[in-house]
C-alpha positions in Angstrom: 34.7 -32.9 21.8 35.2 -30.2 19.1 32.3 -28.7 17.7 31.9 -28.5 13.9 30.0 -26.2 11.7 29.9 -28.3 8.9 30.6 -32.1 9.5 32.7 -33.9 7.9 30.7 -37.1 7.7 31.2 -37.8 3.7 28.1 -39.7 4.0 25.7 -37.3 5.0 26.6 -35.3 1.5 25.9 -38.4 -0.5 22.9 -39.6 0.8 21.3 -35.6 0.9 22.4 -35.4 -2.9 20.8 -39.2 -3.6 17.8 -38.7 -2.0 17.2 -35.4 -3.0 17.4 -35.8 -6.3 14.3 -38.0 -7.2 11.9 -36.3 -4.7 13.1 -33.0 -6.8 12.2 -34.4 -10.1 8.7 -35.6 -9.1 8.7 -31.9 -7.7 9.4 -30.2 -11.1 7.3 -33.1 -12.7 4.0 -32.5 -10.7 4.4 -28.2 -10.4 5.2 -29.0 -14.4 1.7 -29.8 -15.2 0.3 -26.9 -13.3 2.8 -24.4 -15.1 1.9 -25.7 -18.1 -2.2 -24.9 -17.3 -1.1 -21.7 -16.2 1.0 -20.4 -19.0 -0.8 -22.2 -22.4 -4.0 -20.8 -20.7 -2.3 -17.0 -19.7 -2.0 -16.6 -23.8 -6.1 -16.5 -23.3 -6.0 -13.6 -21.2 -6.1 -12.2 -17.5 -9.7 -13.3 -17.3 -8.6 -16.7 -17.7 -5.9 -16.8 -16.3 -7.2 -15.2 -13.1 -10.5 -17.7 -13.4 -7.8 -21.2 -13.7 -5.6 -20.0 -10.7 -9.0 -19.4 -8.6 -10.5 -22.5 -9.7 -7.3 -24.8 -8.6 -7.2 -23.4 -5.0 -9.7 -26.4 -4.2 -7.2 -28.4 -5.7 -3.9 -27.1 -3.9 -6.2 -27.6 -0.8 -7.1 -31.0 -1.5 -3.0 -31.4 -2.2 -2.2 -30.4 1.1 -4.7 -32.5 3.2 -3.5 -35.5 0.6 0.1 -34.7 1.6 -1.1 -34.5 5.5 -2.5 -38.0 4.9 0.4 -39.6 3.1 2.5 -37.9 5.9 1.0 -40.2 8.5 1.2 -43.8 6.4 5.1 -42.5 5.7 5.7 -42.4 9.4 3.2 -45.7 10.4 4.2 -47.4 7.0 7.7 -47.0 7.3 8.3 -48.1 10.9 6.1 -51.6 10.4 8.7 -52.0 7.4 11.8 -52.0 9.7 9.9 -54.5 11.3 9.2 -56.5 8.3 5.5 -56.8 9.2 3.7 -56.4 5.8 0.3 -57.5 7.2 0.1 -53.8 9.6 1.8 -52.1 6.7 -1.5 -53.2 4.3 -3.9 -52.2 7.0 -2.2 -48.8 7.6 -2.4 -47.8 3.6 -6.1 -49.3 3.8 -6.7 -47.0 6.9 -5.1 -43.7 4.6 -6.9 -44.5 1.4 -10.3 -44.4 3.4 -9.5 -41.2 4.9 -8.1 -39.7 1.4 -11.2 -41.1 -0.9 -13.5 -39.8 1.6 -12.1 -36.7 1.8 -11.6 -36.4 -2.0 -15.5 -37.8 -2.7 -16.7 -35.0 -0.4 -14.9 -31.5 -1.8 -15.7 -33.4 -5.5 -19.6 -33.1 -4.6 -19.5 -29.7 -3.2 -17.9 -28.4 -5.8 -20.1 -30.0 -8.6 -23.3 -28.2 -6.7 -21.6 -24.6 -5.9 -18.9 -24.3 -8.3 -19.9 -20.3 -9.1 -20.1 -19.7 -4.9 -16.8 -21.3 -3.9 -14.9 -18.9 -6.8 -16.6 -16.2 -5.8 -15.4 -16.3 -2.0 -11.9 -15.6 -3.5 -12.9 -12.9 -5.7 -15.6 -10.5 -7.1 -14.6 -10.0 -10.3 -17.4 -11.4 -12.1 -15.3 -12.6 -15.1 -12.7 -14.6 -13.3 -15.7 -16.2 -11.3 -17.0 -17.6 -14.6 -14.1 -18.4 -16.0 -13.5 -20.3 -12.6 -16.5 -22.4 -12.1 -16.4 -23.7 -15.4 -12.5 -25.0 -14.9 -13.5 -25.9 -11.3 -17.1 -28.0 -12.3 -14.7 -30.2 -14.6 -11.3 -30.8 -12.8 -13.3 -31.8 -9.3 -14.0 -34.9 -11.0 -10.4 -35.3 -10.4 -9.9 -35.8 -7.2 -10.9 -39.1 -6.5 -8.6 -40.2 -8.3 -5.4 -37.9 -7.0 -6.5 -39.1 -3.8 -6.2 -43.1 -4.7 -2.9 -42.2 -6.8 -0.9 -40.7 -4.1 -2.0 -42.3 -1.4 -0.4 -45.5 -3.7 2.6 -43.8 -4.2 3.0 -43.1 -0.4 2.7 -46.7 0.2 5.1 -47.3 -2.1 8.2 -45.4 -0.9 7.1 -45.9 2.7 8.7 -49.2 1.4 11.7 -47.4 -0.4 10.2 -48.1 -3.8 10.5 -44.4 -4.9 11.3 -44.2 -8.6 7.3 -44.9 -9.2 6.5 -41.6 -8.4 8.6 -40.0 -10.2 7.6 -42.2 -13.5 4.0 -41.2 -12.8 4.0 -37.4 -12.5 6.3 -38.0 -16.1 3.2 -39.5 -17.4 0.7 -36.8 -16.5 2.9 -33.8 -17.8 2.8 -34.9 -21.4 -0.1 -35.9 -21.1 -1.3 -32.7 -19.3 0.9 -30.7 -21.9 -0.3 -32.6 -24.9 -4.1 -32.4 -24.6 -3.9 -28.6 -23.1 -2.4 -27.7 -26.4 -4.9 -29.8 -28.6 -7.8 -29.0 -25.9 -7.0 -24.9 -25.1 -6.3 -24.0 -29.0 -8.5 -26.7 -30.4 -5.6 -28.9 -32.8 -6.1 -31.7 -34.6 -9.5 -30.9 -35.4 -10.7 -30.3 -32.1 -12.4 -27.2 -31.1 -10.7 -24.8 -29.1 -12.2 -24.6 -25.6 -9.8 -22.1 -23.4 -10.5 -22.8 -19.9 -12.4 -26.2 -20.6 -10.2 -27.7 -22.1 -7.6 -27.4 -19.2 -10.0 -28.7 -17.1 -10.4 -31.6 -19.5 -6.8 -32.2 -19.5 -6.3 -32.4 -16.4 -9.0 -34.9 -15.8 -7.8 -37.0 -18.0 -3.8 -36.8 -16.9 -5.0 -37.6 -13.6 -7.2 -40.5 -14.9 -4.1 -41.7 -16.6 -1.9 -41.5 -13.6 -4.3 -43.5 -11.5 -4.4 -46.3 -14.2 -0.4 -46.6 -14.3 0.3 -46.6 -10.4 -2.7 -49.1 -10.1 -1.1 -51.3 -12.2 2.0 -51.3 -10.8 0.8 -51.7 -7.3 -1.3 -54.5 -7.6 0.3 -56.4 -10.6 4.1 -55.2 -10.9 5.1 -54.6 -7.0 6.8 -57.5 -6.0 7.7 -56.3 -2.1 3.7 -55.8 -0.4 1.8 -57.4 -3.5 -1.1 -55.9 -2.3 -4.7 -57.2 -3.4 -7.5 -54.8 -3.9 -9.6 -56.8 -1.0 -6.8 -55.6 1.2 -7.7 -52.0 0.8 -11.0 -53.1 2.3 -9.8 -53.5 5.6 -9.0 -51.9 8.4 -7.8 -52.4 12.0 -9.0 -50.9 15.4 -5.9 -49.9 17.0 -3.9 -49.3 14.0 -6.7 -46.6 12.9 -5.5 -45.1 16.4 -2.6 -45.1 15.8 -3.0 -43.4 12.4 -5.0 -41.0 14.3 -3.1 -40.5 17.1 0.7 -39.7 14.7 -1.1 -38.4 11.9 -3.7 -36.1 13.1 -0.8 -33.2 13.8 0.4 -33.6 10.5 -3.0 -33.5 8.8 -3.7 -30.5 11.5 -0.5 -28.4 9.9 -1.8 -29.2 7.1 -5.2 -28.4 6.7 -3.5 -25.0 8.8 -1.5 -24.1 5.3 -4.0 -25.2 3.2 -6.8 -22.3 5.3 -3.1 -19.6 4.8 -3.8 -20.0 1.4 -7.1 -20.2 1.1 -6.7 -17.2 2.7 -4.2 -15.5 0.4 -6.6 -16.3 -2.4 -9.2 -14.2 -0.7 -7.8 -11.2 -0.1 -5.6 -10.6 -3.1 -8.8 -11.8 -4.8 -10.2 -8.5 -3.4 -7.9 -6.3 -6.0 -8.3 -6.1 -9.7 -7.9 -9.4 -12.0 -4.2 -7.8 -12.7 -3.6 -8.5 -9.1 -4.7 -11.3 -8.9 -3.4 -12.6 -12.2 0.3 -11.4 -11.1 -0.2 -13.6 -7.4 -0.5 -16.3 -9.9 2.8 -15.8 -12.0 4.5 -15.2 -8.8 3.5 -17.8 -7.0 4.7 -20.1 -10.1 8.1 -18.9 -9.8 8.1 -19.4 -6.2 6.4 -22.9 -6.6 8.8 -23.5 -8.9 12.0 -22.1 -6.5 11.1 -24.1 -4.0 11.2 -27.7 -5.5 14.9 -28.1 -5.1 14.8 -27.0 -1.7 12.0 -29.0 -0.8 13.8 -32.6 -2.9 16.9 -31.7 -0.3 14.4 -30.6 2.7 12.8 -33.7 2.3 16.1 -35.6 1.9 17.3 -34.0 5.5 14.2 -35.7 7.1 15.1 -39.0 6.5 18.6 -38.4 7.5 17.2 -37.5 10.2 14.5 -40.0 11.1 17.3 -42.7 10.7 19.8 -41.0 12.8 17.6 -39.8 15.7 15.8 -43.2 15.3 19.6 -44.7 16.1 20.4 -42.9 18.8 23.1 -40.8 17.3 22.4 -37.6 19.5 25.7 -35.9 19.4 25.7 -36.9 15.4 22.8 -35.2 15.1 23.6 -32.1 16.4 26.7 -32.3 13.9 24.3 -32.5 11.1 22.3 -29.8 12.2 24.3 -27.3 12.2 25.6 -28.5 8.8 22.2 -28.1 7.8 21.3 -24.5 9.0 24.9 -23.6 7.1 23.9 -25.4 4.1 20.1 -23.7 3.6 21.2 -20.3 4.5 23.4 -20.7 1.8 20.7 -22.1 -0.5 18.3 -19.4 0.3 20.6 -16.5 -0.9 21.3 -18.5 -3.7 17.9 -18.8 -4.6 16.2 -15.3 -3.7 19.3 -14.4 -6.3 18.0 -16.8 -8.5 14.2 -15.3 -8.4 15.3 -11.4 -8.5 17.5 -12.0 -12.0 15.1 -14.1 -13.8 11.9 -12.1 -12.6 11.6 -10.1 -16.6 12.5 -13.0 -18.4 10.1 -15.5 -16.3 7.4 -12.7 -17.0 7.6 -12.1 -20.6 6.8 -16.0 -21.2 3.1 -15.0 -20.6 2.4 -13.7 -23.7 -1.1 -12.7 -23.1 -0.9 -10.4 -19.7 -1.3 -6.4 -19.6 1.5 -3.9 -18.3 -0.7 -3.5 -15.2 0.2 -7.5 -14.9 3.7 -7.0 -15.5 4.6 -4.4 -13.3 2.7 -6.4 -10.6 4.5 -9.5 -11.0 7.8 -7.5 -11.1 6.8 -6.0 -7.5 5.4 -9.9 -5.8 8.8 -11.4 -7.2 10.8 -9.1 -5.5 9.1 -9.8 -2.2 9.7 -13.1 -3.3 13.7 -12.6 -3.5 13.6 -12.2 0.1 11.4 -13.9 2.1 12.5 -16.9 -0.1 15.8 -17.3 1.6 13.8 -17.6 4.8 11.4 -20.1 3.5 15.1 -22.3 2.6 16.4 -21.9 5.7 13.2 -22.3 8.1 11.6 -25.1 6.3 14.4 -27.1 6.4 14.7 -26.5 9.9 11.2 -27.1 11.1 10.1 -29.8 8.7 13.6 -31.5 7.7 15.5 -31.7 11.4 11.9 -30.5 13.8 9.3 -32.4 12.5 11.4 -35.6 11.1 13.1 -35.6 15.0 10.2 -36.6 16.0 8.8 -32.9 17.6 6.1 -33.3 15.2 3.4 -31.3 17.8 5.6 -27.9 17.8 5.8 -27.4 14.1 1.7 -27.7 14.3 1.0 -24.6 16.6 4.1 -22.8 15.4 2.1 -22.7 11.7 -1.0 -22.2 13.9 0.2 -19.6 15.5 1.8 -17.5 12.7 -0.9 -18.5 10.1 -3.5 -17.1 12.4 -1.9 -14.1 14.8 0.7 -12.7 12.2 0.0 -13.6 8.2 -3.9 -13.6 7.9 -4.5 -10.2 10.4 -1.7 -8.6 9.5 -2.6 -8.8 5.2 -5.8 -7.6 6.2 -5.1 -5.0 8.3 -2.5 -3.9 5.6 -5.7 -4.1 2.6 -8.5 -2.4 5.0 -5.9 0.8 4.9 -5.2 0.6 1.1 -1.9 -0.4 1.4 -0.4 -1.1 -1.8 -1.1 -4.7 -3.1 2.8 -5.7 -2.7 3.0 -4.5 0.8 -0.2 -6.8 1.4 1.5 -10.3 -0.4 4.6 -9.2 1.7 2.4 -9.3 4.7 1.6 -12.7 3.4 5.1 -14.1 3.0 6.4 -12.2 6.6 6.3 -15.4 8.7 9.3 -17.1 6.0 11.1 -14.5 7.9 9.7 -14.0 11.3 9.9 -18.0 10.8 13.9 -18.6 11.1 13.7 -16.7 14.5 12.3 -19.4 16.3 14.0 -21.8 14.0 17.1 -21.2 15.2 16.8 -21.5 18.8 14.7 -24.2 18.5 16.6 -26.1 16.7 19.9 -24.7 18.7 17.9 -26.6 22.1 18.0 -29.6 20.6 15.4 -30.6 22.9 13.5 -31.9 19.2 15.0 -35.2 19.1 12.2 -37.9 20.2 12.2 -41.4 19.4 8.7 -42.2 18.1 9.5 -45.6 17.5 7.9 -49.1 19.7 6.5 -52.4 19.6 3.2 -52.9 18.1 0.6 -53.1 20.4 
């Protein structure tokens, strides 16, 4: 059998370009409303600035534990689907939602009592600290309700009702856009409250959001039709199961979320110019990555269907195609961040030249270690993880997170290394990544069929 590079399979293009799509859009949609925080408040000042992007590290942390969570009712969800049994498929996104709120209820009380001491383990700069407990003591009432809202809209395209998602996060950016601009520079009569009032508008966008996929879930949904005494429930050997398939996910997760947790603290440990700049070039690279990660995305339930077939040798064609393909994108893309670096900076209006030439220095970091990030995330989430080798992409982050990225940024900021070399210490394992990427995904040995009869 010839081997191909690229396959030829006409439908593999189509349904990466059809299912990519959407899960993009919500992308841009949901890192819109953060952009919009971040640059309406950067006209305020690095203080400010500096104070927002400190305060929402709770939040990204409580994203990525959400997304570890949603992860497992996908995979649980989706396979009781094929099966037609709606009954298990209820109990699962009962099983998530309890997990989520509690979750969500918890980090929401701890950061209502120590809002001043959870900033202040990022940073020492005593401005950004205030600036930061008093967005974080408003947007933690929040997260309740991001927690009920996307575990809804998991449950949702676990039974290929997608588009929802992608109407909600549409909401919640002009919302989010509409009342930082009244909120921030007080319009309209209201006062202007800086920092408070992006709190306040994002309180109320996720308020909104909550509202709208509630409504459609219990009283537009025609395929579950789910009742709000279902969410009550819960099942023995189901919660097992959630347990048993999920916990690696919400493991990798919670893994990230500690990396950058992480990063926070030690560029926290340089001057607010520093750490204002992390936050303008981590937006770009936030907002770089949300094509790749609609398509990424896209690969991994190619994948799940064709591994889940038994399509071995098919898979292996796609694959390759796939390593090709993200290569490609990644060049593309660190391109992509290296021209549009000055432009992309001068839209924060409010910043100093220290900021500046700071954010010119993380973005070219960026410019390279992006292309890695394209081509290893595609492998190790899209073809790995989605093949059903969910365990080895778990202790691969584990291992980098914790032996290479964290020791090695510290080691680099203990000698006075310069603050780029330290956020390139940060981003190394997008490269060091593709290394083991590529012969793991070369082995083939990821393809596991997870699927079985209910117990």
């Amino acid at each position: 059998m010839t081997t191909r590079l690229l396959t030829r399979d006409r439908s593999f293009y189509k349904t990466l370009i059809t299912l990519a799509i959407p899960v993009a859009l919500q992308n841009l949609i949901t890192f819109s409303v953060t952009f919009a925080d971040n640059l309406m408040v950067g006209a305020l000042g690095d203080s400010a600035i500096s104070g927002v992007y400190m305060g929402s590290q709770i939040q990204t942390f409580l994203q990525i534990f959400s997304a570890g969570i949603e992860g497992a009712i996908l995979i649980l969800a989706a396979m009781y689907w094929g099966k037609q049994d709606k009954a298990s498929i209820k109990k699962i996104i009962a099983i998530g939602m309890h997990f989520s709120l509690f979750f969500g209820l918890l980090l929401t009380l701890i950061c209502l009592l120590f809002p001043s001491q959870i900033i202040s383990i990022f940073t020492r700069e005593a401005s950004v600290i205030s600036e930061g407990a008093i967005y974080l003591r408003i947007v933690c009432l929040s997260y309740a309700f991001f927690c009920v809202t996307q575990a809804l809209i998991a449950a949702m395209r676990s039974v290929e009702v997608a588009r929802i998602g992608m109407v909600v996060s549409a909401i919640s950016l002009v919302f989010n856009i509409s009342l930082n601009y009244i909120l921030i520079f007080g319009k309209l009569g209201f006062p202007a409250m800086g920092v408070k009032g992006a709190a306040i508008a994002t309180f109320i966008s996720r308020v909104v959001e909550t509202i709208v996929m509630v409504v459609y879930t219990f009283k537009i949904d025609q395929k579950l039709k789910l009742r709000v005494k279902e969410l009550l429930q819960s099942d023995p050997v189901l919660r097992r199961d959630f347990i048993r398939y999920g916990l690696p996910i919400v493991g990798g997760q919670v893994v990230w979320s500690i990396n950058m947790m992480g990063n926070s603290m030690i560029m926290g440990r340089f001057n607010e110019s520093v750490i204002a700049s992390v936050s303008i070039a981590n937006t770009m690279n936030t907002l770089a990555y949300v094509a790749m990660n609609g398509m990424s995305s896209a690969v991994g339930i190619i994948t799940g269907k064709t591994v889940g077939a038994g399509k071995k040798e098919l898979m292996k064609e796609y694959a390759r195609t796939t390593q090709i393909l993200f290569f490609g994108i990644g060049l593309l893309t660190g391109l992509f961040i290296f021209l549009l670096k000055g432009p992309f900076i001068s839209l924060y209006s409010g910043i100093t030249e220290e900021t500046v030439r700071y954010s010119n220095q993380f973005m070219s970091v960026l410019s390279v270690t992006m292309i890695g990030t394209c081509y290893q995330a595609a492998c190790l989430f899209g073809l790995v993880k989605s093949g059903g080798d969910i365990d080895f992409v778990f202790k691969n982050d584990t291992i980098f997170v914790f032996l290479v990225v964290l020791p090695s940024a510290i080691l680099a900021a203990r000698f006075g290394a310069p603050a780029w070399v330290v956020f390139a210490c940060l981003k190394s394992d997008q490269i060091l990544k593709c290394i083991v990427a590529y012969f793991k995904i070369n082995s083939f040995n990821w393809m596991k069929d997870l699927t079985r009869d209910q117990a």
